[in-house]
VMD Tcl script that builds the backbone (N, CA, C; Angstrom):
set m [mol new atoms 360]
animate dup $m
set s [atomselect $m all]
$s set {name element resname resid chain x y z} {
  {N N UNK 1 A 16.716 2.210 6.819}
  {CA C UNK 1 A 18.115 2.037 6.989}
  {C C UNK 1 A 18.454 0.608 7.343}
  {N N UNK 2 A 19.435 0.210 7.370}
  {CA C UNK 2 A 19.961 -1.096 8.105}
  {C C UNK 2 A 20.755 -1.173 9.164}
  {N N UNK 3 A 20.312 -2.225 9.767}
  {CA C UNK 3 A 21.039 -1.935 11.314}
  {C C UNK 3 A 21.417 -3.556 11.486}
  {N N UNK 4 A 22.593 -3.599 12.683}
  {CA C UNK 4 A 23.015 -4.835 13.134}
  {C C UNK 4 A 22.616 -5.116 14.244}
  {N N UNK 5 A 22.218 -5.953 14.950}
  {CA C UNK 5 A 21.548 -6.650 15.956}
  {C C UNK 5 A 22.840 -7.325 16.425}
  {N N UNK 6 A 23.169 -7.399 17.483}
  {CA C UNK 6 A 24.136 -8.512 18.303}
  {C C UNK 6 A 23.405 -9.022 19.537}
  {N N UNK 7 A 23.221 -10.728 19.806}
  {CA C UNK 7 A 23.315 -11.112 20.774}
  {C C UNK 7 A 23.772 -12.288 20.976}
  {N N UNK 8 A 23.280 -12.946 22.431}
  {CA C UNK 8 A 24.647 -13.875 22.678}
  {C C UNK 8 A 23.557 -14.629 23.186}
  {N N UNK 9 A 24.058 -15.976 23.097}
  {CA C UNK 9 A 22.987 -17.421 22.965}
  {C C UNK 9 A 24.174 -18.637 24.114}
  {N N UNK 10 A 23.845 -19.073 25.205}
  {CA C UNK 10 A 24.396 -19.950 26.078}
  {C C UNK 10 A 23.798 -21.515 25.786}
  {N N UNK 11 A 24.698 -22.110 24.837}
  {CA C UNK 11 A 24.439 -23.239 25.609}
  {C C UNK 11 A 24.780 -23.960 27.189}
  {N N UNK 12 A 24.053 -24.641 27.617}
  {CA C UNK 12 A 24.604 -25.763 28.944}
  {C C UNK 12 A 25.309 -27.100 28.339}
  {N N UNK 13 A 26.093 -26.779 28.971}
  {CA C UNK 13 A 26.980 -28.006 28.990}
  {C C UNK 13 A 27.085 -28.591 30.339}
  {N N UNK 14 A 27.731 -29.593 30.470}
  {CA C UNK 14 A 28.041 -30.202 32.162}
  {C C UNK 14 A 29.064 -29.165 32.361}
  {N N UNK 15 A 28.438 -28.801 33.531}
  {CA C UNK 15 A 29.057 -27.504 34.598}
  {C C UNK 15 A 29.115 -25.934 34.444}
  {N N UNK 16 A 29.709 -25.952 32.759}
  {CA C UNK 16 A 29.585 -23.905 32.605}
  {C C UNK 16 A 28.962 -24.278 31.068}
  {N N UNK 17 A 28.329 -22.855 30.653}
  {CA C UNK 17 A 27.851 -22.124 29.382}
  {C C UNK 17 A 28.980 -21.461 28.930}
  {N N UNK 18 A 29.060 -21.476 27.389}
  {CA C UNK 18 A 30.024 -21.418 26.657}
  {C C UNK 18 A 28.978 -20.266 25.724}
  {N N UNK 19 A 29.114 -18.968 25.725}
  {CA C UNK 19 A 28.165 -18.261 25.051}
  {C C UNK 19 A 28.679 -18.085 23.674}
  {N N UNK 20 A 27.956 -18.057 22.580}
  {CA C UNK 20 A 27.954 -17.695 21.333}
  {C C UNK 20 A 27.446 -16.246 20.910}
  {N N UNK 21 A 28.010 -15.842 20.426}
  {CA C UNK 21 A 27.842 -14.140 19.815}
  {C C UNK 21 A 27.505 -14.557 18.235}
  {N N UNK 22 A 25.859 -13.872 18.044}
  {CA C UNK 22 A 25.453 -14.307 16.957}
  {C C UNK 22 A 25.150 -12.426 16.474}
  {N N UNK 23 A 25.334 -12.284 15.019}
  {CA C UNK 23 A 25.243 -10.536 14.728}
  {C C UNK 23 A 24.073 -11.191 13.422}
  {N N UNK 24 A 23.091 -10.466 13.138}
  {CA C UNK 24 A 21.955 -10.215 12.252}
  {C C UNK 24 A 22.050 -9.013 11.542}
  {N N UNK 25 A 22.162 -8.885 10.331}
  {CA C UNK 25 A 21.465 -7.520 9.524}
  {C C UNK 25 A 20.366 -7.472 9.671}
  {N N UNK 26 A 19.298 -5.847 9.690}
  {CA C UNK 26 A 18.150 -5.687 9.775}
  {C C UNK 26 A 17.588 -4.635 8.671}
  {N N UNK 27 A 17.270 -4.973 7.912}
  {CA C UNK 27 A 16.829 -3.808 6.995}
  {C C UNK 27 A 15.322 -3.144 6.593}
  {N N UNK 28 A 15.137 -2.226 7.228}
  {CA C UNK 28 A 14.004 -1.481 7.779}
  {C C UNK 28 A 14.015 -0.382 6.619}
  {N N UNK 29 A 12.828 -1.225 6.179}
  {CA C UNK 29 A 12.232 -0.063 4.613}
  {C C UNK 29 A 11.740 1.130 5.307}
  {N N UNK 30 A 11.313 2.017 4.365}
  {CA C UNK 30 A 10.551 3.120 5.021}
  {C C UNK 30 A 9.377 3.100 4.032}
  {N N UNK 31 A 8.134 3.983 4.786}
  {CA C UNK 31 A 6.927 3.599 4.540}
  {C C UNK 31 A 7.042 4.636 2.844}
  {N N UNK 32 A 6.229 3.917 1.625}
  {CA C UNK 32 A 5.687 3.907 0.643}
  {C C UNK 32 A 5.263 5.445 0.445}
  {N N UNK 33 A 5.371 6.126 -0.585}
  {CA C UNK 33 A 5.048 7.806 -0.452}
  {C C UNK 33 A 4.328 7.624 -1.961}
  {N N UNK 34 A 2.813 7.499 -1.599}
  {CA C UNK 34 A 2.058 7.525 -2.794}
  {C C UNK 34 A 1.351 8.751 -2.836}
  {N N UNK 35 A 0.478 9.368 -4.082}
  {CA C UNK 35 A -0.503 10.246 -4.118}
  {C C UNK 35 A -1.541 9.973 -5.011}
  {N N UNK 36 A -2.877 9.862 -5.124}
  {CA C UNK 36 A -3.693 9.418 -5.874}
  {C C UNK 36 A -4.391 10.363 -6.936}
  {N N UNK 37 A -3.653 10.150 -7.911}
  {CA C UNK 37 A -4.153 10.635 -9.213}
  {C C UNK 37 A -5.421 10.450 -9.672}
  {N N UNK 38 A -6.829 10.888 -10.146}
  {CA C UNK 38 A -7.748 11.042 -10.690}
  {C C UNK 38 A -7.673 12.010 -11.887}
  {N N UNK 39 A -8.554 11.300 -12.512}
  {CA C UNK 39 A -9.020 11.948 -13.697}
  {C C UNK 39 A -10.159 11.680 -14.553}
  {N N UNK 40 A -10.800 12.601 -15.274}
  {CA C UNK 40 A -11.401 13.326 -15.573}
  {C C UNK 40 A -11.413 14.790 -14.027}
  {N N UNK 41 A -11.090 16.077 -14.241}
  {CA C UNK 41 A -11.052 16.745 -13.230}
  {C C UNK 41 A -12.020 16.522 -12.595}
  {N N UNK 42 A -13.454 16.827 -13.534}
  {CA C UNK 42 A -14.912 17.016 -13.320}
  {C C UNK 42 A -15.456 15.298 -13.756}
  {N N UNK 43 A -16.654 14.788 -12.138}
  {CA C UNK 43 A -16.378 13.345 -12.319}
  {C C UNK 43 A -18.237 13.491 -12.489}
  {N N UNK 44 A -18.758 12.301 -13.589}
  {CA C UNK 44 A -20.150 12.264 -13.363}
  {C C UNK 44 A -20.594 10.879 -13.365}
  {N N UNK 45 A -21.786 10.950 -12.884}
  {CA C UNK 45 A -22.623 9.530 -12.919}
  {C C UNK 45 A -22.437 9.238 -13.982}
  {N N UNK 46 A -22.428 8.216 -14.593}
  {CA C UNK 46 A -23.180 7.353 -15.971}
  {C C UNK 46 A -22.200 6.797 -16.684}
  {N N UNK 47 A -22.226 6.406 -17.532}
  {CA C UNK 47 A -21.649 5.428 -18.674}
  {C C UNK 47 A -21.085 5.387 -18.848}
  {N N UNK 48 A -20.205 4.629 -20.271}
  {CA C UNK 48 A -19.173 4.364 -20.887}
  {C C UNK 48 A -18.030 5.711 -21.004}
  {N N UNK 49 A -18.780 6.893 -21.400}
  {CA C UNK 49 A -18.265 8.234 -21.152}
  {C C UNK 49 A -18.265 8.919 -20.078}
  {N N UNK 50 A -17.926 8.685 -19.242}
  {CA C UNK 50 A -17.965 8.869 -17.512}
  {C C UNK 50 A -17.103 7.927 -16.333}
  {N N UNK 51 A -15.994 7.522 -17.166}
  {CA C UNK 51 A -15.040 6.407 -16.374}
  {C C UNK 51 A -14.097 7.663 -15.832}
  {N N UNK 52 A -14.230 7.308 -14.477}
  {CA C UNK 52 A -13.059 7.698 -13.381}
  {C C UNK 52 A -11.819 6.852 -13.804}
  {N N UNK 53 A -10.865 7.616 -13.813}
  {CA C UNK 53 A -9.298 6.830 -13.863}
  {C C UNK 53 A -8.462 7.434 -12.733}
  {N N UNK 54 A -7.657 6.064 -12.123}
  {CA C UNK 54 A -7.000 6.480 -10.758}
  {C C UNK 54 A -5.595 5.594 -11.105}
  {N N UNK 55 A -4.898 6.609 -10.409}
  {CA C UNK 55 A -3.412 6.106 -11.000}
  {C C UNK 55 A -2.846 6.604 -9.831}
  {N N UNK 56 A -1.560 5.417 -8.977}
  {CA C UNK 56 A -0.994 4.957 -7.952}
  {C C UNK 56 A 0.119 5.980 -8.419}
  {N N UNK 57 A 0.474 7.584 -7.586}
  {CA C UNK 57 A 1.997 7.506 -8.332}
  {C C UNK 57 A 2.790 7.664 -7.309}
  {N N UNK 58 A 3.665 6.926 -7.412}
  {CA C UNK 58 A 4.614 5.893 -6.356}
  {C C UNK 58 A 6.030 7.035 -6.685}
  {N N UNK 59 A 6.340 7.539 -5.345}
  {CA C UNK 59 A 7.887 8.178 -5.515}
  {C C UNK 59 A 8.620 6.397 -5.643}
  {N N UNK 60 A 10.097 6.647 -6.352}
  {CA C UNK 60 A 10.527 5.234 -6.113}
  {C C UNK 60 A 11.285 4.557 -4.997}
  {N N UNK 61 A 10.746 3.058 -5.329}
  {CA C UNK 61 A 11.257 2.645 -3.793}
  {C C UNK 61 A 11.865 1.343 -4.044}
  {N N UNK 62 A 12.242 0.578 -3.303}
  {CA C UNK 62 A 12.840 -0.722 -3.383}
  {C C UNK 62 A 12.564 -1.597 -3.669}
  {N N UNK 63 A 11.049 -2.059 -3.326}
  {CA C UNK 63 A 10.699 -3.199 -3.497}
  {C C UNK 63 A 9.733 -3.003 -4.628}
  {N N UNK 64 A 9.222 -4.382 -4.978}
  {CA C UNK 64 A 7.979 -3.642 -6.135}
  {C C UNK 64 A 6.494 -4.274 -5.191}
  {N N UNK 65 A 5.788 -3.350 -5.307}
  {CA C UNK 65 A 4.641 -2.996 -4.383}
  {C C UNK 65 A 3.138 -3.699 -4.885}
  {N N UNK 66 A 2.437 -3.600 -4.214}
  {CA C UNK 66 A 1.060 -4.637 -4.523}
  {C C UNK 66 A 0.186 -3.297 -4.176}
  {N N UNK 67 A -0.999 -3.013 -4.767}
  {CA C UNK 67 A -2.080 -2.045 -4.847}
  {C C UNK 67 A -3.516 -2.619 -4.878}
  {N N UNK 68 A -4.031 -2.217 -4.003}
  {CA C UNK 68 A -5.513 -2.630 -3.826}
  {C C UNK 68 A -6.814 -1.318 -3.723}
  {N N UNK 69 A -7.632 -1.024 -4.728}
  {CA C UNK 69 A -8.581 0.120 -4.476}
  {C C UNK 69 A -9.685 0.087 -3.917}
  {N N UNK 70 A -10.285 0.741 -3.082}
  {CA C UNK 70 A -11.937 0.376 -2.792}
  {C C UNK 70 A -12.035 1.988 -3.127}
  {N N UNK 71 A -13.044 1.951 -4.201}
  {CA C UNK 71 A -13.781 3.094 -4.619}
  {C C UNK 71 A -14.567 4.032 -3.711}
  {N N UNK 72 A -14.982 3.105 -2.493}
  {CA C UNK 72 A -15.722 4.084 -1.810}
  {C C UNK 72 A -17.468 3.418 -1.644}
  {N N UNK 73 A -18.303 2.351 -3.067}
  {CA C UNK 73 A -19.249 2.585 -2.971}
  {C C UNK 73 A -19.697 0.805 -3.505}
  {N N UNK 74 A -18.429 0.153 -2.560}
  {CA C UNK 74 A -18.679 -1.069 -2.601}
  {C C UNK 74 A -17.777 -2.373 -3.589}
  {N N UNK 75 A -17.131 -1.180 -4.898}
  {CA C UNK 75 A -16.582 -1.701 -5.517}
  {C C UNK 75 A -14.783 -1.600 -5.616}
  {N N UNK 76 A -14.470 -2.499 -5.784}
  {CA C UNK 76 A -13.191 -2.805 -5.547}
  {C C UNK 76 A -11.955 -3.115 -6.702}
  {N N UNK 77 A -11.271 -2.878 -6.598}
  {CA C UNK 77 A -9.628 -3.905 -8.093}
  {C C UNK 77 A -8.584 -3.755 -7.508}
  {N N UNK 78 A -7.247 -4.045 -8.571}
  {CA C UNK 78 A -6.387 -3.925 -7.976}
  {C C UNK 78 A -5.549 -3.572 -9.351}
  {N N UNK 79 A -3.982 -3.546 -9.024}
  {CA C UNK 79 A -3.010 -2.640 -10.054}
  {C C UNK 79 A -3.003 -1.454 -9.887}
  {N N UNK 80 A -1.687 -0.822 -10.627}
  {CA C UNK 80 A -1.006 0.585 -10.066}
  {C C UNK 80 A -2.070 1.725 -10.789}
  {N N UNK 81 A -2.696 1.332 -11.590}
  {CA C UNK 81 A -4.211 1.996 -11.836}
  {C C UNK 81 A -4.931 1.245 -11.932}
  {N N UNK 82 A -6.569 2.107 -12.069}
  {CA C UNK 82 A -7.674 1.558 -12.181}
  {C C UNK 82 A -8.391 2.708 -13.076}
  {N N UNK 83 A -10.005 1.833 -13.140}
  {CA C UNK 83 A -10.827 2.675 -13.843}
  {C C UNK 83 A -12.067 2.247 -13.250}
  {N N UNK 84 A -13.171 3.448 -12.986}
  {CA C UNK 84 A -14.607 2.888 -12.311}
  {C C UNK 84 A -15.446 3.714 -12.815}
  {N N UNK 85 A -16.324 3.374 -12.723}
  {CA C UNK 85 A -17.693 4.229 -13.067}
  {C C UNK 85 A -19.164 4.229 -12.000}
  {N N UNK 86 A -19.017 5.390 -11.366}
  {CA C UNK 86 A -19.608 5.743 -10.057}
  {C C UNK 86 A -21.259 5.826 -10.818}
  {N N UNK 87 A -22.536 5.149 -9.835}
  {CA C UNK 87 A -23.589 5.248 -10.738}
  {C C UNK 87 A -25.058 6.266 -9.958}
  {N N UNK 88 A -23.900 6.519 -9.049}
  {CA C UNK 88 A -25.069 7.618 -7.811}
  {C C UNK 88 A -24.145 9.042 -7.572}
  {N N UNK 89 A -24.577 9.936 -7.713}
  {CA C UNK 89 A -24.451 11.187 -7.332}
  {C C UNK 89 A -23.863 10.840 -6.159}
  {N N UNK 90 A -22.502 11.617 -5.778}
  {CA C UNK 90 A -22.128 12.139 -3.957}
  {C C UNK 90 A -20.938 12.662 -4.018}
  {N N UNK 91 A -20.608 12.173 -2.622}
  {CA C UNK 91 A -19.067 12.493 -1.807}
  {C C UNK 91 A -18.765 10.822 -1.862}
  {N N UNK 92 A -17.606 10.395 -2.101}
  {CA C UNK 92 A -16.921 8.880 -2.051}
  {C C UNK 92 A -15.260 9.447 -1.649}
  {N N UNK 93 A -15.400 8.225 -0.782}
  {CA C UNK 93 A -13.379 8.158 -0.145}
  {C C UNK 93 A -12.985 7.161 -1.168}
  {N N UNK 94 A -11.991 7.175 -2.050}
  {CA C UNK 94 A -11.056 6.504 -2.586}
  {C C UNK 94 A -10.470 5.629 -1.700}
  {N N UNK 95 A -9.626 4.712 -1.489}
  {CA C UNK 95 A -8.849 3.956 -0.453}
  {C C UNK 95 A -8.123 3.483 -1.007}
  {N N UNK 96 A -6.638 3.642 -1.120}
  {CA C UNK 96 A -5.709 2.550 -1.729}
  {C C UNK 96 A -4.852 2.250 -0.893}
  {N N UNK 97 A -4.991 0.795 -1.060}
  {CA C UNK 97 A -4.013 0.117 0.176}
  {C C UNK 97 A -2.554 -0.352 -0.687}
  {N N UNK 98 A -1.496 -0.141 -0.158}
  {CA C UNK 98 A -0.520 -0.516 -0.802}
  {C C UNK 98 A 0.266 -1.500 0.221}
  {N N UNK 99 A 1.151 -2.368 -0.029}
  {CA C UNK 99 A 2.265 -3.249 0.443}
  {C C UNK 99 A 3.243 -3.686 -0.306}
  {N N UNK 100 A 4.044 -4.295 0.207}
  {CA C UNK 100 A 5.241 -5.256 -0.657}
  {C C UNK 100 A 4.673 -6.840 -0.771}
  {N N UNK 101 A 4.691 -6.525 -2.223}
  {CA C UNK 101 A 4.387 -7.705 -2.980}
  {C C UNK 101 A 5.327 -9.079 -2.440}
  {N N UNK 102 A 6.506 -9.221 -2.065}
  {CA C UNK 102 A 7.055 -9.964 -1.474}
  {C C UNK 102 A 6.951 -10.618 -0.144}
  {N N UNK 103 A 6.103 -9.620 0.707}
  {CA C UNK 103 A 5.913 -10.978 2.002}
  {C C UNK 103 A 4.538 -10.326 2.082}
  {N N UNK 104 A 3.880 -11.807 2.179}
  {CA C UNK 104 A 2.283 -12.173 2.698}
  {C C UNK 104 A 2.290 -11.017 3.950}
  {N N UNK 105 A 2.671 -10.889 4.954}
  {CA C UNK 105 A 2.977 -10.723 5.874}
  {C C UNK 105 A 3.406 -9.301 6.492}
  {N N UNK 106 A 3.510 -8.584 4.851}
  {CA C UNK 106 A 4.176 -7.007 5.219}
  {C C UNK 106 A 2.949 -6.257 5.373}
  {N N UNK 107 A 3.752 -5.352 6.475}
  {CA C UNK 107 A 2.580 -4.030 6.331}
  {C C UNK 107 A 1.878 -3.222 5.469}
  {N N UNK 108 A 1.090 -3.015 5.886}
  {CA C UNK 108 A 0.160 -2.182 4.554}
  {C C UNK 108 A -0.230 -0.802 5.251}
  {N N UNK 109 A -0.182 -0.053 4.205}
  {CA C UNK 109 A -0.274 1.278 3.298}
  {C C UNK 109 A -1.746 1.936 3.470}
  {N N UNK 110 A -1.907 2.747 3.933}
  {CA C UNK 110 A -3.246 3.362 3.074}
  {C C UNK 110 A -3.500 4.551 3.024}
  {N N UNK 111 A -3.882 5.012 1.786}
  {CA C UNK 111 A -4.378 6.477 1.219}
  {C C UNK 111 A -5.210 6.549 0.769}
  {N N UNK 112 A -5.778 8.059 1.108}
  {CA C UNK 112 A -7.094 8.116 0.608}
  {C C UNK 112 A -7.183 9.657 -0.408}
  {N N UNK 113 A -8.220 9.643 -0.797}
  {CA C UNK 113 A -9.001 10.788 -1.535}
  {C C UNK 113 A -10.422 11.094 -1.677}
  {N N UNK 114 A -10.852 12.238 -1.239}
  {CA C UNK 114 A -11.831 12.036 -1.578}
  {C C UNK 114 A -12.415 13.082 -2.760}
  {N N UNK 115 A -13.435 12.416 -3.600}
  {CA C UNK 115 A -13.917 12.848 -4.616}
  {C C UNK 115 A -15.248 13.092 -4.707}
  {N N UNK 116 A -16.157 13.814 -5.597}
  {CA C UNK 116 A -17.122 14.122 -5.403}
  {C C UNK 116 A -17.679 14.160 -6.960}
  {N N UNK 117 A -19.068 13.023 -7.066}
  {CA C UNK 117 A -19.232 12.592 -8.302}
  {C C UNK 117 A -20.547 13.785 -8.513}
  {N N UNK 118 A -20.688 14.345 -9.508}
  {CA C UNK 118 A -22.198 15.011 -10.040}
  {C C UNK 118 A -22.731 14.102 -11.131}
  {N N UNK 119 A -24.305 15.212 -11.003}
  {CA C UNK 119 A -25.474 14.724 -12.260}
  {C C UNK 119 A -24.929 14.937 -13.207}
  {N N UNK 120 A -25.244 14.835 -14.406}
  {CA C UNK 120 A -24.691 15.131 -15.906}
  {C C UNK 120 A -26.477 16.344 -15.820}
}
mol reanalyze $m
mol bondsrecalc $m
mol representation Tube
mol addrep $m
């Protein structure tokens, strides 16, 4: 939502303060509502025919957002999808970190999933 801030700022002068009333807009996003899409249902070790695909799906929001993945098993990208190929049998946490692409400085996001790769 947005909100107004009022306060009041004194300079000194010789003898009295003469206060100034200064008002600010504040506009307070709300946090990012992602869910992490995978696919292939059924995920396996190995090759070219065995790429995991992960897709960011973003209810919409205001700003346009920055996406960062860690797979879980060391490897990493970035963009509103990805694609990996897991090369060991297990359990792996997905991690996607999201923020606003507009300030260095904004908070970040994170969701997870976890998935579970088999043998072929």
């Amino acid at each position: 939502g947005t909100f107004t801030a009022t306060f009041k700022v004194w300079y000194k002068e010789i003898g009295f303060g003469q206060p100034n009333n200064y008002t600010v807009k504040i506009m307070v996003l709300p946090a990012p509502i992602v869910e992490i899409k995978v696919t292939p249902e059924l995920l396996y070790v190995g090759g070219a025919r065995d790429v995991a695909y992960f897709e960011a799906q973003t209810q919409p929001y205001d700003r346009m957002l920055m996406y960062q993945w860690d797979f879980g098993d060391g490897i990493t990208a970035s963009g509103k999808a990805a694609k990996h190929t897991y090369m060991t049998a297990g359990g792996y946490t997905v991690k996607l970190t999201v923020y606003d692409a507009a300030r260095a400085d904004a908070r970040k996001f994170e969701f997870k999933k976890r998935i579970e790769i088999q043998k072929r």
